[in-house]
C-alpha positions as CSV (number, residue, x, y, z in Angstrom):
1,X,80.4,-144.5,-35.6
2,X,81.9,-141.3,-35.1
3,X,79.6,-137.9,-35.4
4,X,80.1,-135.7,-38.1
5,X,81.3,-131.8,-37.5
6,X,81.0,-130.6,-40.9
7,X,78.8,-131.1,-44.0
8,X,79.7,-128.9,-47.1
9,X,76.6,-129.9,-49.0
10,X,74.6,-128.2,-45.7
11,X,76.8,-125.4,-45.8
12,X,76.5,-124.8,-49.5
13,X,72.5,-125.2,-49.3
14,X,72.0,-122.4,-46.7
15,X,74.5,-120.4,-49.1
16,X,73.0,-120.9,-52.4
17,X,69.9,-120.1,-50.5
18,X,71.2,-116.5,-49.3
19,X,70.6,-115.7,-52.9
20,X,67.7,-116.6,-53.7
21,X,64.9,-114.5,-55.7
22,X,62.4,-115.1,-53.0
23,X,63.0,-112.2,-49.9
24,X,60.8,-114.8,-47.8
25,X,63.6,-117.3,-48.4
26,X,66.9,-115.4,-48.1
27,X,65.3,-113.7,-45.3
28,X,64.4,-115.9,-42.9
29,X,68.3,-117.8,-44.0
30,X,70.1,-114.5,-43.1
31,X,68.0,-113.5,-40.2
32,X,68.8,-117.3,-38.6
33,X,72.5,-117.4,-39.1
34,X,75.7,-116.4,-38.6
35,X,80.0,-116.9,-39.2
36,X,79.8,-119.8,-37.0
37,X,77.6,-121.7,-39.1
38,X,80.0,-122.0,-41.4
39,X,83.1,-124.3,-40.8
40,X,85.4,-124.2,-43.7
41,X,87.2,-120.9,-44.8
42,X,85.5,-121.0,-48.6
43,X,82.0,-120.9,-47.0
44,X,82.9,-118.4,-44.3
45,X,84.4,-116.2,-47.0
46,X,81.0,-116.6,-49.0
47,X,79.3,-115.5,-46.5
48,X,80.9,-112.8,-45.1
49,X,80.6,-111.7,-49.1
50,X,76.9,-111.7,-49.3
51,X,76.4,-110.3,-45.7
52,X,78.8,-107.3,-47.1
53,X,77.0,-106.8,-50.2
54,X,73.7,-106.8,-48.2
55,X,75.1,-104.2,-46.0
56,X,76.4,-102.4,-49.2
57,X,73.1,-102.4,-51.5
58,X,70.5,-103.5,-48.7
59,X,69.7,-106.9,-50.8
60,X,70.8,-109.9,-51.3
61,X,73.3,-110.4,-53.9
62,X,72.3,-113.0,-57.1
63,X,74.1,-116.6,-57.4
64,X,75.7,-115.4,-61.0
65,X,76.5,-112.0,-59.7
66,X,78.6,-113.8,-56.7
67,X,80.8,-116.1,-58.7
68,X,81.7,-112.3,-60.5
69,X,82.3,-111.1,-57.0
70,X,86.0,-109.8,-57.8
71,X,86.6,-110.1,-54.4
72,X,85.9,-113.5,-54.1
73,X,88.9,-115.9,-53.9
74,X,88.9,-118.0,-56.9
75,X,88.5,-121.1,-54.4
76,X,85.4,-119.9,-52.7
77,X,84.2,-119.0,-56.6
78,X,85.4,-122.8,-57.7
79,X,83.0,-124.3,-54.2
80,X,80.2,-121.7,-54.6
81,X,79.3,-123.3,-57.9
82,X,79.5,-126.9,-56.6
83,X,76.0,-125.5,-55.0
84,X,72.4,-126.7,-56.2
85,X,69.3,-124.3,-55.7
86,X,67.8,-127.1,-53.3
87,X,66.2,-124.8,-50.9
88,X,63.1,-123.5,-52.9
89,X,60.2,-123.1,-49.2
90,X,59.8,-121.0,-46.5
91,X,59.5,-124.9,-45.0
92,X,62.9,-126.1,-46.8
93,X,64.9,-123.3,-45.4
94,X,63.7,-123.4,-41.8
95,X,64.7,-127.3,-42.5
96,X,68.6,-126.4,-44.0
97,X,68.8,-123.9,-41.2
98,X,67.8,-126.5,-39.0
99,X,70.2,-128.9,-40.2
100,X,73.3,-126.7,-40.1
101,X,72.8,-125.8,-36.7
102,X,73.3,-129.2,-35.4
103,X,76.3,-129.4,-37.2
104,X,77.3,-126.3,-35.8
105,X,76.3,-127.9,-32.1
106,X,78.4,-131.1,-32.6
107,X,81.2,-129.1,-33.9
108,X,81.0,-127.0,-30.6
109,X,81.0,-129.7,-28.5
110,X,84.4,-131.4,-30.5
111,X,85.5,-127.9,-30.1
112,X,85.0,-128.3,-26.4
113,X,86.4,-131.8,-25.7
114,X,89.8,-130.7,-27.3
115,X,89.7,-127.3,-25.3
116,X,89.1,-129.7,-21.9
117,X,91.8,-131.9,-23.2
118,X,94.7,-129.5,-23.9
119,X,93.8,-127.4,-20.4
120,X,94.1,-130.8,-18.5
121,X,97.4,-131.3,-20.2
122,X,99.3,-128.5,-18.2
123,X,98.8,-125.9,-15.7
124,X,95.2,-127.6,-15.0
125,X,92.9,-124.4,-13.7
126,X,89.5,-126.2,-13.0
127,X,87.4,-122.9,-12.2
128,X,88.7,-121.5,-15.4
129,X,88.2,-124.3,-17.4
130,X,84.5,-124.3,-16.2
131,X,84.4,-120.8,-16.7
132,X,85.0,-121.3,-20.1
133,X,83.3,-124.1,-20.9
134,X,79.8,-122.6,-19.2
135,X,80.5,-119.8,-21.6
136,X,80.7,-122.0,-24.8
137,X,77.9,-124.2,-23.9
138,X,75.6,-120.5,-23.6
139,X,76.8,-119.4,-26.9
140,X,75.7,-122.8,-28.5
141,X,72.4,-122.6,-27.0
142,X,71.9,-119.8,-28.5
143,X,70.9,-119.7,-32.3
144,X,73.2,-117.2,-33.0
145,X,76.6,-116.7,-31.6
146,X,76.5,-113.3,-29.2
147,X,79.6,-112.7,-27.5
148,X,77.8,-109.6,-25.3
149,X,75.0,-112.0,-23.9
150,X,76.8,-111.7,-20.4
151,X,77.8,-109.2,-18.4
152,X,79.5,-110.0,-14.9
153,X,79.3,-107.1,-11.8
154,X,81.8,-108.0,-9.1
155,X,83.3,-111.0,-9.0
156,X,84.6,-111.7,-12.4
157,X,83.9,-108.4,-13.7
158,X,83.5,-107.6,-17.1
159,X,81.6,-104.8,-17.0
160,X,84.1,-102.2,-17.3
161,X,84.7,-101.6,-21.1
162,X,80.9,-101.8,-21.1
163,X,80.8,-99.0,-17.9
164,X,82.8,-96.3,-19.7
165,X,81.3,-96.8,-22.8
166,X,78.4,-95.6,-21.7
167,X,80.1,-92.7,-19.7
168,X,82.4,-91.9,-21.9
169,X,81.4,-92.7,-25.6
170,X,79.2,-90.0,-27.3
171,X,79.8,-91.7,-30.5
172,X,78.0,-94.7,-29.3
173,X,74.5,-95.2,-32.3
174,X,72.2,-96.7,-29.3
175,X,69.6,-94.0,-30.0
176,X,67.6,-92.8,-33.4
177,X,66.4,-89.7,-33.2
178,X,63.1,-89.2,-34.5
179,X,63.5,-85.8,-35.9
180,X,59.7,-85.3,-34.1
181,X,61.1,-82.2,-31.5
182,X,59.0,-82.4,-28.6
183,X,60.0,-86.3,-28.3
184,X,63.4,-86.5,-29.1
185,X,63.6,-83.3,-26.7
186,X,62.6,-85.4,-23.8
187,X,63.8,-88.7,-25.2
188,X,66.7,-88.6,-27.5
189,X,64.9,-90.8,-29.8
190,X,64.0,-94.5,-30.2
191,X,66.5,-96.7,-28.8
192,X,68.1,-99.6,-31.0
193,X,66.7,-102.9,-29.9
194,X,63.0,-101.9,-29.2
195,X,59.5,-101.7,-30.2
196,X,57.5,-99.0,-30.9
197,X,53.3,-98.5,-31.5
198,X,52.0,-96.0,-33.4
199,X,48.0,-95.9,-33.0
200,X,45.5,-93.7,-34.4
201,X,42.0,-94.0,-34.8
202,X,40.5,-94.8,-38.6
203,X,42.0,-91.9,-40.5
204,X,43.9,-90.3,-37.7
205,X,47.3,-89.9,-39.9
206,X,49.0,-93.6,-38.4
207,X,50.8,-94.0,-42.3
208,X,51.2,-90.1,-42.5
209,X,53.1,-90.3,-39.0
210,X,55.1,-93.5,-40.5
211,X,55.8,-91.6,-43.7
212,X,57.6,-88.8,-41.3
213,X,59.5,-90.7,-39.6
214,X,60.9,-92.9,-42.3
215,X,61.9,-89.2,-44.1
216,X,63.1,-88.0,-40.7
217,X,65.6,-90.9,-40.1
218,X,66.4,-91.1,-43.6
219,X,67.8,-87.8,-44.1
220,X,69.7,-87.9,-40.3
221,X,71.5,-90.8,-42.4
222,X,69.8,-94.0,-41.1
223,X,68.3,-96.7,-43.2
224,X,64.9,-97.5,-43.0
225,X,62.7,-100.1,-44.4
226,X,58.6,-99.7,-45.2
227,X,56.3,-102.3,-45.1
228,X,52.8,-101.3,-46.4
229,X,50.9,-104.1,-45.8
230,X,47.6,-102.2,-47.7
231,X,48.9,-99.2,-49.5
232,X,51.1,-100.0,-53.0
233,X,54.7,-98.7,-53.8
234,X,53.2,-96.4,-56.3
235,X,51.1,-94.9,-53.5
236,X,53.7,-94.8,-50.9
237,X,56.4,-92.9,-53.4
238,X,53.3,-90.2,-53.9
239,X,53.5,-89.9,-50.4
240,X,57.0,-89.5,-50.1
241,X,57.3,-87.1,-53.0
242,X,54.0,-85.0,-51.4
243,X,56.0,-84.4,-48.1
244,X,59.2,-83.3,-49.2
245,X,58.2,-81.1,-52.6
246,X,55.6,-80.0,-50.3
247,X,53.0,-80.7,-53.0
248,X,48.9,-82.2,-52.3
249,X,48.9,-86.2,-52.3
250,X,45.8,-86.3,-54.1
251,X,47.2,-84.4,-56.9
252,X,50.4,-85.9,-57.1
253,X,48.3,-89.6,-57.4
254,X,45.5,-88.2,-60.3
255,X,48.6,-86.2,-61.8
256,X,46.8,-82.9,-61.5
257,X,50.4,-80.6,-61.0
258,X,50.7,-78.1,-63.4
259,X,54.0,-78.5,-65.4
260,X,55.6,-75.8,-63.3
261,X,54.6,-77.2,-60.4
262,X,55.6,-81.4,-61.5
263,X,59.3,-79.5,-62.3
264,X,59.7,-77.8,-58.5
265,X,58.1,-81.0,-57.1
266,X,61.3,-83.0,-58.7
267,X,63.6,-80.6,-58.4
268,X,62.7,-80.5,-54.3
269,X,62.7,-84.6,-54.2
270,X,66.0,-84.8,-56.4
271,X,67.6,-82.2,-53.7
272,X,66.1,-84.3,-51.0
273,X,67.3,-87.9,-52.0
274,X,70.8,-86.0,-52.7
275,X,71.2,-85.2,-48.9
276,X,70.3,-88.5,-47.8
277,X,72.4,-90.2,-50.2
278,X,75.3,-87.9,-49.2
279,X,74.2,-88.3,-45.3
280,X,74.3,-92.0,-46.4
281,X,70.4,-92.8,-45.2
282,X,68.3,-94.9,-47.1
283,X,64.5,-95.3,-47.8
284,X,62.8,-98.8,-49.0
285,X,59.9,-99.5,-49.5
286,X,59.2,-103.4,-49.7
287,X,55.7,-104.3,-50.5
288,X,54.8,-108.0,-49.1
289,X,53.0,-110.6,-51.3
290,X,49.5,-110.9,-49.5
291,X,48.8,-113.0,-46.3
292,X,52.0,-112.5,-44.8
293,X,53.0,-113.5,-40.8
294,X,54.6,-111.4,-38.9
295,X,57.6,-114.0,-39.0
296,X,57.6,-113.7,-42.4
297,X,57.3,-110.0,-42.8
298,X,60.5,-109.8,-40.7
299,X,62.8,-112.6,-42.6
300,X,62.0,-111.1,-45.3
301,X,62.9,-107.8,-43.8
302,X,66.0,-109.5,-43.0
303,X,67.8,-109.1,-46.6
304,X,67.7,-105.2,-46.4
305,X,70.1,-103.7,-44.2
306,X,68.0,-101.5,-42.1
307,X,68.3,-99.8,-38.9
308,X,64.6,-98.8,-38.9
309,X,61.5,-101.6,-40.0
310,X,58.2,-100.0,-40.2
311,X,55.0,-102.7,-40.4
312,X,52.0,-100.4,-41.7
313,X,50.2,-102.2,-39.9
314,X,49.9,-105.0,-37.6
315,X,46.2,-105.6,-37.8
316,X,46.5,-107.0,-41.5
317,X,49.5,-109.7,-41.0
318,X,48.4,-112.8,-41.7
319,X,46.7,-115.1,-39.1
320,X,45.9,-112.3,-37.0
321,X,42.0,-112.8,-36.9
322,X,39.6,-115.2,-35.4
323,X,38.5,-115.6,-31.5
324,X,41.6,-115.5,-30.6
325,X,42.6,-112.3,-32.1
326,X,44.0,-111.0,-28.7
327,X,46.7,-113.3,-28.0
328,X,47.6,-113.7,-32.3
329,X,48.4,-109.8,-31.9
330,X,50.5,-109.9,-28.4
331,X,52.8,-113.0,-30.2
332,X,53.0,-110.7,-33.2
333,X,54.3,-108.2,-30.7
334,X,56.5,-110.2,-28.7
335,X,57.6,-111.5,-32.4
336,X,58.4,-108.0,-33.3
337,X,60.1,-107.2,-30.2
338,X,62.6,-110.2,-30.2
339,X,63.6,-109.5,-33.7
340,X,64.1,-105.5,-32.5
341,X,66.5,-107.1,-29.8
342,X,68.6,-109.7,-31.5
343,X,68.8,-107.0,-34.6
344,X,69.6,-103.8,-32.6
345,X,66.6,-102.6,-35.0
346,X,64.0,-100.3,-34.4
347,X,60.7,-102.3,-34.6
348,X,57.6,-100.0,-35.8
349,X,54.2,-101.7,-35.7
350,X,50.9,-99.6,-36.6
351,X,48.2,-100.5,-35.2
352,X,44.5,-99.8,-34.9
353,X,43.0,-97.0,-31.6
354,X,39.4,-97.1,-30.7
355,X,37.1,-93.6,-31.0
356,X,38.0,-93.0,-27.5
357,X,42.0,-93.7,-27.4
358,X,42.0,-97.4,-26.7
359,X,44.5,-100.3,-28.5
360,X,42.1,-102.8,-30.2
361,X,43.5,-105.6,-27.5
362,X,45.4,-102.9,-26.1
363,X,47.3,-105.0,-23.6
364,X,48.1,-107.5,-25.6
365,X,50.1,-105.6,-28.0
366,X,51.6,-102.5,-25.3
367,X,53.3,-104.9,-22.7
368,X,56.0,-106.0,-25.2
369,X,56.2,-102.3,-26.7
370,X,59.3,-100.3,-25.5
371,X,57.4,-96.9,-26.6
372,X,53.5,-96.4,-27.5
373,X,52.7,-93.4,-29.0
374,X,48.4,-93.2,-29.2
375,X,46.1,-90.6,-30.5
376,X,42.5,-90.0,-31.5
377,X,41.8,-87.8,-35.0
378,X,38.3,-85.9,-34.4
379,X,36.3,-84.7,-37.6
380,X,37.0,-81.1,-36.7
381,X,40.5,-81.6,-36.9
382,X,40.2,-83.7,-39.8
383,X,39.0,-81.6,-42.1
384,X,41.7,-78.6,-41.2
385,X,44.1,-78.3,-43.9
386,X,46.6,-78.5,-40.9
387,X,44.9,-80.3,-37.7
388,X,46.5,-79.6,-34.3
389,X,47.0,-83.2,-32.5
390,X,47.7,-84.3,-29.1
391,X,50.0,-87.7,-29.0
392,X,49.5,-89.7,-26.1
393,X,52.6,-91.1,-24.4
394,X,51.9,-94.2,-21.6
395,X,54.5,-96.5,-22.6
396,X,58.1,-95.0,-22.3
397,X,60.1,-97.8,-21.2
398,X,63.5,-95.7,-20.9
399,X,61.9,-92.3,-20.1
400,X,58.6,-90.9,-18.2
401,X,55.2,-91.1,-20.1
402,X,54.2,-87.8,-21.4
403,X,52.2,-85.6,-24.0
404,X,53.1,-83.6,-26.6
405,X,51.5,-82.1,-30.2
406,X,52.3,-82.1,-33.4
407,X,50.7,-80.4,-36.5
408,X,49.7,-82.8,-39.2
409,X,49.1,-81.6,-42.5
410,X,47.0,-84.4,-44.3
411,X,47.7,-83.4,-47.6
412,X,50.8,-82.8,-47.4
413,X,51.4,-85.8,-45.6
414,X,53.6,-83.8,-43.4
415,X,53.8,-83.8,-39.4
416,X,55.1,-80.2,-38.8
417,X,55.2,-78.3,-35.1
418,X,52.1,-76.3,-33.4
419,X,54.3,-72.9,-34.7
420,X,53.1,-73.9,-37.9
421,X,49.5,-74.4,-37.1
422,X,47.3,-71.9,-37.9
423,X,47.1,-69.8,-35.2
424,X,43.2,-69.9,-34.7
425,X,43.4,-73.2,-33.6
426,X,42.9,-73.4,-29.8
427,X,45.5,-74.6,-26.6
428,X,44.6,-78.0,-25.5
429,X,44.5,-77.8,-22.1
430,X,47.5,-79.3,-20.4
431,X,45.3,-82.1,-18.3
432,X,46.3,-85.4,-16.5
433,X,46.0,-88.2,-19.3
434,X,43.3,-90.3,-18.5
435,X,42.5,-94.1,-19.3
436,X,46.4,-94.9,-19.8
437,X,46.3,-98.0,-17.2
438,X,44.1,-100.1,-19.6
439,X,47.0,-99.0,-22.5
């Protein structure tokens, strides 16, 4: 019996599934697939329409709203609604996803046979027909077609467009700046693909540092996405309103502005969401259901189009306790740091720093991070309207490790430079940073 290439039943599961309610679902569907999923031209042209509206609006559009797609041919409309809402798990979409891909194997393999078959039949180059079958077999290996996976120096080479784009190209987006001076002086910023740790001791400002960078990216035109795995949406806009109207927090929350005071506040966050609509930056703020993984967290993640992910914070994913708790927050990590990589994201995970500067599992969690940024909050500081705070730097993958300080103004929930800390504060004293081998 011959093998089968194709099944639009499969094809139109995995669809209907890119649609559904459930982030969870539609995530983990859109983070696990791509064009060559898809064999016939009505399911390709349904899903390059949902990845575009994602891209668009950040979510995934509805079933109904895609059969009124305009853009839709009226033969991809006509098979879309051939489709049953069959996927309805987390379990039944890792299954469809599952199911498609070994379609999309044994198509590959068809695709390879007739490729073999019509070289043999004239001119017969057997290096090059290797070549290119090596190359086909890779790509199928991989879940996900990437046709930059290999890079040949010398013999072969196919280096060169790749060479003077990095000489040559300023307009290349490989870097997000952080809009945090002192850093992006030294580093440019956090580069796409990688993952970053913020940690603070209890209190230290780890959400307040999250909340900074999410407006600082933002308004430089990036999109970011926030995932407060503790705090709610209503708390998370308070703090994003405090920062840039310049208002308390506290205030804001128990609606203590005065009128005058609730009419500047909106005036400043209406001119504010302005310029990063207009710089075409993006905010979300995603709140997970409870006792989520950190697989989970980023399928879900998935239906947004972000450039940015921020996990707020790593110690309360799901599965993360017991014994074990070590190696459960390394595979998070190494989880985290895949995703970064295959997306071209920026993966942030917060995390959790001892009194005296040490990663709870430190090791565990810094060997896959690309940048660790690590500081300790003391009461003194604390209790400053603005405290002064040295930011530890001992993982800097692409750069050297260093130290820098910021001002952070807790209830402001602003990160601002040392010029803008009170004067009376005292220079820390520029000394060797100590303990950073067990980070």
């Amino acid at each position: 019996m011959a093998a089968k290439i194709v099944s639009p039943r499969a094809e139109l599961a995995v669809l209907r599934a890119m649609t559904h309610k459930n982030k969870r679902i539609a995530g983990l569907i859109l983070s696990s697939v791509d064009e060559t999923y898809f064999d016939g031209s009505e399911a390709t042209e349904l899903f390059e329409a949902i990845k575009r509206y994602r891209t668009t609006t950040g979510e995934s559009p509805t079933y109904r709203l895609m059969l009124e797609d305009p853009d839709l041919s009226e033969e991809a409309r006509d098979y879309f609604r051939n489709s049953e809402a069959t996927v309805q798990s987390v379990e039944e979409a890792q299954k469809a996803v599952s199911i498609l891909g070994k379609y999309r194997k044994s198509r590959g393999l068809y695709e390879i046979a007739v490729a073999i078959d019509q070289a043999m039949k004239s001119n017969f180059n057997a290096e090059k027909t290797m070549e290119d079958v090596t190359k086909r077999l890779t790509a199928l290996r991989n879940q996900r077609a990437n046709k930059e996976e290999i890079v040949h120096f010398g013999k072969n080479n196919s280096s060169m467009e790749l060479v003077k784009d990095l000489l040559y190209n300023d307009e290349v987006d490989d870097t997000i700046p952080t809009g945090i001076e002192p850093f992006d002086k030294e580093s440019g910023g956090l580069m796409r693909g990688s993952l970053v740790t913020l940690g603070a001791s209890s209190g230290g400002g780890k959400s307040l540092m999250a909340t900074q960078l999410a407006i600082n990216m933002a308004t430089a035109g990036y999109k970011v996405l926030l995932l407060p795995l503790e705090m709610t949406k209503v708390e998370m806009t308070a703090r994003l309103i405090a920062n840039v109207a310049k208002m308390d927090v506290t205030r804001i929350l128990q609606k203590k502005l005065a009128t005058g005071e609730r009419d500047l506040a909106f005036k400043r966050y209406r001119i504010w969401a302005k310029k990063v609509a207009r710089h075409g930056g993006r905010i979300t703020v995603y709140k997970p259901e409870a006792g989520v993984t950190v697989d989970e967290a980023l399928a879900a993640a998935s239906t947004y189009d972000a450039d940015v992910r921020i996990i707020d914070y790593i110690g309360l994913l799901n599965g993360i306790d017991g014994d074990d708790q070590w190696q459960k927050l390394g595979a998070a990590a190494r989880v985290a740091k895949l995703n970064a990589d295959a997306t071209k994201t920026v993966n942030i995970l917060l995390c959790q720093v001892s009194e005296d500067g040490k990663i709870r599992y430190a090791r565990a969690i810094s060997e896959h991070s690309n940048n660790s940024w690590i500081w300790v909050v003391g009461k003194e500081e604390r209790e400053k309207e603005v405290g002064r705070i040295q930011i530890d730097q001992p993982k800097a993958r692409n750069s050297r490790a260093f130290r820098f300080e910021q001002g952070f103004n807790w209830g402001q929930m602003k990160v601002v430079s040392v010029e803008e800390v009170s004067s009376s504060v005292g220079d820390v004293a520029d000394t060797p940073m100590e303990n950073l081998a067990d980070i």
